[in-house]
N, C-alpha and C positions, 0 to 999 in steps of 0.2 A: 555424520554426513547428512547434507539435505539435499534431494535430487529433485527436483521437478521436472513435471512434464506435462507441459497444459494445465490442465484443473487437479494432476495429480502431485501427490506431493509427500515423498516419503522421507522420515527425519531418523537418526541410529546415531548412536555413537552417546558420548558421553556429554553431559551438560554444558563441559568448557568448550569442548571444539564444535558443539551444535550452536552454543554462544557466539562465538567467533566469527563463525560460518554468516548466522546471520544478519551480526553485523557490518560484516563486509558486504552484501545482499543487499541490507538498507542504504549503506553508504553507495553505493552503484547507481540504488535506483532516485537516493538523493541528487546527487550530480547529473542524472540525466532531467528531473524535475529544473533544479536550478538553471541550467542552461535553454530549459523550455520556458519559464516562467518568471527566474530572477530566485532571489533568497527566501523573499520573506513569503511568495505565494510556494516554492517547494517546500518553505514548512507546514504551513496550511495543508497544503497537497498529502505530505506526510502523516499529518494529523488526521486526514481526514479517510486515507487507508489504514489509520491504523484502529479506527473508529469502526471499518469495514471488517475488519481482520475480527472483528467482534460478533460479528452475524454467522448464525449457521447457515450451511451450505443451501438450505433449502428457503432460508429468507434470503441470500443472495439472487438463487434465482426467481422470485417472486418481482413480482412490479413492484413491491413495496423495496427491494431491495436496490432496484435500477429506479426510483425515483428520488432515493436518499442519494444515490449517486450524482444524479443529474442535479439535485439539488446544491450536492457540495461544488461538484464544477461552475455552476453559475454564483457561485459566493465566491469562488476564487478569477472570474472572471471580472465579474461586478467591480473586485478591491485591487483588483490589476488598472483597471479606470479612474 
């Protein structure tokens, strides 16, 4: 099972249905990208949280962490033009 709530985020269960779970997750938050952006920038987008998902929680909150942010958003801006 994966429950979040905010910044928290607690995961149990067995590998398949944490698998599952999350893929349905990614796929949600694909389709809401896609219809914000089009295909090829939600992929970007997806790539580039998934890029995030890589940082620990205390370079997340660092400016180093919102500046790689801000960075990726204006790459996905830029190639939307």
């Amino acid at each position: 099972m994966i429950k979040a709530d905010k910044e928290s985020v607690k995961i149990s269960g067995d590998l398949t249905e944490i698998t599952d779970q999350f893929v349905a997750i990614a796929k949600g938050v694909r389709e809401v990208l896609e219809n914000a952006f089009g295909g090829m920038l939600a992929s970007k987008a997806m790539d580039a949280i998934y890029e995030l998902s890589k940082f620990t929680d205390e370079e997340l909150e660092t400016r180093q962490g919102e500046e790689i942010a801000e960075t990726i958003l204006k790459n996905l801006q830029r190639e939307d033009n």
